[in-house]
N, C-alpha and C positions, 0 to 999 in steps of 0.2 A: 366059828370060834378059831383063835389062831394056837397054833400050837408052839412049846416054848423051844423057838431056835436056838436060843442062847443059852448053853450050857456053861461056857466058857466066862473067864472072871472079868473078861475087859468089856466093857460095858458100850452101847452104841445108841444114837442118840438122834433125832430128826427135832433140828430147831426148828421153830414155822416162827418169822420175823413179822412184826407188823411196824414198818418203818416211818409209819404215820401216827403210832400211838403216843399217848404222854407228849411230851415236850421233844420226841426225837430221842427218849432218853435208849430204846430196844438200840439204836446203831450207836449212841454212848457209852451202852455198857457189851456192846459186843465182841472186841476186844479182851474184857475181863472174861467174860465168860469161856471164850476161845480157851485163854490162858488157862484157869482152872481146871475145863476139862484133858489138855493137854496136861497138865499138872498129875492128874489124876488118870493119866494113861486111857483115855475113852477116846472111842470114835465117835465121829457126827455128822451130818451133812444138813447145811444152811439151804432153808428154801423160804419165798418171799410167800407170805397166805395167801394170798390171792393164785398161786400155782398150784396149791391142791388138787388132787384131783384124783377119781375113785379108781385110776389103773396102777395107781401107787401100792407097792407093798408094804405096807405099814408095818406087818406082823416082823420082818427081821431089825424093829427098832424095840428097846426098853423100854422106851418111851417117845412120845409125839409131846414135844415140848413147847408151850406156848411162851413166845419172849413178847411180849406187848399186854395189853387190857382186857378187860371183856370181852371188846370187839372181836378180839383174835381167838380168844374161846370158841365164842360164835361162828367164827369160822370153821372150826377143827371139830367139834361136838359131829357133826352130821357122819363125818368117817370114823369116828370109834364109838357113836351108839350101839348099846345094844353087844359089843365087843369084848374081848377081855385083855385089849391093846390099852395099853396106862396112857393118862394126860400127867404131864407134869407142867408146871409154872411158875415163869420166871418175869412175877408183875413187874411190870415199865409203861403201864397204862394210864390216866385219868384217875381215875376209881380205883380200877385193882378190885372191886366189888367179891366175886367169885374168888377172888383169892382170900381177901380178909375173911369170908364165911369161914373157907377153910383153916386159919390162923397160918397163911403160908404169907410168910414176910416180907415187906421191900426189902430188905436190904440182898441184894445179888448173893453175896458169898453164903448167905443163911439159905436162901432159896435154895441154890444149888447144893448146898451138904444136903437140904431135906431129897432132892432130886435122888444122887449120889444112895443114902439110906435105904430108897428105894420101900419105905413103906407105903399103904395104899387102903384107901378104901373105897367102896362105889354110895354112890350118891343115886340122886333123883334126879331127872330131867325132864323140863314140859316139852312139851309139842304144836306149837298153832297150826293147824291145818298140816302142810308139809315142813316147817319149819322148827327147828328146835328152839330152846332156849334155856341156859342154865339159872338167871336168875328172876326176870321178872317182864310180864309187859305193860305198860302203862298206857292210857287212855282219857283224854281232856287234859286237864293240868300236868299231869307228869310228863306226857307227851310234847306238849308245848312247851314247856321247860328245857326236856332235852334235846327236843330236834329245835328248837333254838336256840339253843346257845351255840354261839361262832367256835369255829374250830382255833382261831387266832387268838381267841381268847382261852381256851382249854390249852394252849401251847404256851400263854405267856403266863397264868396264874392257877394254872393245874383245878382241883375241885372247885376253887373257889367261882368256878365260872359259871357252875352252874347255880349257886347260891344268887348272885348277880343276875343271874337270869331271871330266877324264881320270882326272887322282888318283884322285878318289872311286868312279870304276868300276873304276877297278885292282884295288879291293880287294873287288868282287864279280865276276872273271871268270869264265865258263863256258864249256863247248865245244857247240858244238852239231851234229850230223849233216848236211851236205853233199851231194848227187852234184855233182860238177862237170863238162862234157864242156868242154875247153879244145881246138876245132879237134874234131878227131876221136879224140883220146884222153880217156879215161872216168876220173876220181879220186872215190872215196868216204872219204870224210875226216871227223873231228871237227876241228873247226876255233874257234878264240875269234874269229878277225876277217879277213873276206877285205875287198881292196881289188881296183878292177878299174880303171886309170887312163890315163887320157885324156895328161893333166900331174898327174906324181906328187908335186909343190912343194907344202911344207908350213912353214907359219909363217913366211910371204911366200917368201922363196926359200933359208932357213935348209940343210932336209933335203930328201932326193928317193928319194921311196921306190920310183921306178924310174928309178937315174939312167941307164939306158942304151935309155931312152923316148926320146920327142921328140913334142911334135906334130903331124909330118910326115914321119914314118917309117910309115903306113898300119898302125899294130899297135897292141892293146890292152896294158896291162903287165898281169898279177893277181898279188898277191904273197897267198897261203893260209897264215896264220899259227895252228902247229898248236901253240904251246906248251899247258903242262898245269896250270900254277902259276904264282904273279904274278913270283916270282923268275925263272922260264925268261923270261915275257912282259916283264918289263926289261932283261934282258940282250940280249933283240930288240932289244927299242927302243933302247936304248943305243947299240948298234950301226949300227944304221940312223941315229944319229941323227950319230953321229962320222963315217959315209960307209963302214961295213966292211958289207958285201951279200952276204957269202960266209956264209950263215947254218946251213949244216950243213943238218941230217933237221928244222930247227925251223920253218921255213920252206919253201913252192913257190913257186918264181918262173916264169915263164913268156911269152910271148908269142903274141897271139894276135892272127887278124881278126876271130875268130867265138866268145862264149862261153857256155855254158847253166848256170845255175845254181839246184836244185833242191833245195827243204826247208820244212820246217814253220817256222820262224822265218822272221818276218814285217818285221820290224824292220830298214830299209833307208834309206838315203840317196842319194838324187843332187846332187851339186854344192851341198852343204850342204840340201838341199830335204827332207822326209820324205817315203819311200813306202814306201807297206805292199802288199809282196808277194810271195805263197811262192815264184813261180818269174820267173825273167829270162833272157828270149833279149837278148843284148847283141854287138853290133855295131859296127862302125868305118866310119864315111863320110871315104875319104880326100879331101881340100885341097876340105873341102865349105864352109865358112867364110872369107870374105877380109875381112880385118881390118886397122885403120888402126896403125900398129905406128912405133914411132920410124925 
C-alpha cells in the first residue's frame, strides 16, 4: 500500500498516452491537456504505455492517468491492482467502454475538472489466468467481431467499425464445443459467442448485456449464447439490444466469482485486446481498482 506523499496542494500527475488509440485523437487533444493542467498549476510527466514498467514509482503520483481507450486501461490495470494508487481518464479511445461505465465523459475539459475534483471509488476487476481485465472477455462471435475489425477502419469511422464488422460475421456464424465449469456446476454446450463481463456496456452506454452486473457487486456475468442460425442469433440480439434478457433455452446467463472455460477455439478477447488461448481460469478481484470517478 502506498502511503500519501502528497501533502502539499499542487497536485502531480503520470499521463500514460496511447498514441495509437481512437483516431490519433490522445496526441490531438495533448496539447489541451498540457494547457489545462498548467492552467491549474499541476505537475505531470508524459510517458508512452507501452514503457511501463513495475520499477516505476507510482505512489509520488495523484494519479496514473490513462489518455487513450480501453486498450490503455488494459495496460495500466496490472500496476495499481490491488493498490490504493488512483486511475484517472481521459477517454480518446474507440469505445471509451470503461469510461462510459463509469459516466466519465469525452469531452477533455469535463474529464479533466472530474480528474482535478479528485473523487474516487474502487471498483471490481477480472483476472484470466495472469491477465487482468476491467471490462469484459469475449469468445466466438465477439471475438471475431473484434479482433477483426481493421484498425484503418476504427481510425476512419470510430465505433462504427465494429458494427460493420458484426454484419459481415453474422453471415458466417458457427457453434463451437465448450466445457464450461461456472462456480462448481459443469455445462457442455455448443455455443456461437460466450461473453464473461466485468461491465456488460456496449456502444458507450446504449445496451447492457448484463444489466443486473455492476462493477461492485464482487461477480462475473457470462451470458453463453447457444443460437443455431443467424435468424435465432438476431432475434438475441435484438432483444438484448431493446433491454428484454428473458431469452428462453437460447441463451445461459449466469453469475459467478470463479469461471473455467475449456476448448479448442482459440480465438479470444480481453477488453477489446486479442488473446489466443484454448483454456481460461477467470476470476473476480473485488473493489481491487480505485478510480477517479465524477
Amino acid at each position: 500500500m502506498c502511503h500519501d506523499f502528497l501533502k502539499q496542494n499542487k497536485k502531480n500527475f503520470l499521463l500514460v498516452f496511447n498514441h495509437k488509440a481512437g483516431k490519433g485523437s490522445s496526441d490531438y487533444k495533448k496539447d489541451a491537456i498540457e494547457k489545462y493542467l498548467q492552467k491549474n498549476n499541476c505537475d505531470y510527466t508524459i510517458i508512452k504505455a507501452g514503457k511501463l514498467s513495475k520499477e516505476m514509482d507510482f505512489c509520488q503520483y495523484d494519479a496514473v492517468v490513462a489518455v487513450g481507450g480501453d486498450g490503455t486501461i488494459l495496460k495500466i490495470i496490472p500496476f495499481l491492482a490491488n493498490t490504493d494508487i488512483k486511475l484517472g481518464i481521459i477517454p480518446c479511445g474507440t469505445a471509451n467502454l470503461f469510461a462510459a461505465s463509469l459516466c466519465i465523459p469525452s469531452n477533455i475539459h469535463k474529464a479533466l475538472d472530474i480528474l482535478l475534483n479528485n473523487s474516487t471509488t474502487k471498483v471490481d476487476i477480472g483476472k484470466a489466468g495472469n491477465k487482468f481485465f476491467a471490462l469484459r472477455i469475449g469468445i466466438g462471435f465477439d471475438a471475431d467481431v473484434v479482433n477483426g475489425t481493421k484498425r484503418s477502419w476504427k481510425r476512419k469511422v470510430g465505433y462504427l467499425a465494429y458494427l460493420a464488422q458484426g454484419v459481415i460475421n453474422s453471415f458466417k456464424l458457427s457453434c463451437k464445443s465448450y466445457k464450461i465449469t461456472i462456480d462448481d456446476k459443469v455445462y457442455e454446450v455448443n455455443a456461437n459467442s460466450i461473453i464473461v463481463a466485468n461491465a456488460g456496456n456496449m456502444f458507450k452506454n446504449l445496451f447492457n448485456l448484463a444489466p443486473s452486473g455492476s462493477l461492485k457487486d464482487g461477480k462475473l456475468d457470462i451470458s453463453i449464447i447457444l443460437t443455431k442460425n443467424l435468424w435465432e442469433f438476431l432475434s438475441v440480439f435484438i432483444k438484448i439490444l431493446i433491454g428484454k434478457h428473458n431469452l428462453g433455452s437460447k441463451v445461459i446467463c449466469r453469475q459467478a466469482r470463479s469461471i473455467k472455460i475449456q476448448s479448442n477455439y482459440r480465438n479470444i478477447h480481453i477488453d477489446g485486446e486479442p488473446f489466443y488461448n484454448s483454456d481460461l481460469d477467470i476470476s473476480i478481484l473485488p473493489n481491487a481498482l480505485m478510480v477517479v470517478v465524477p
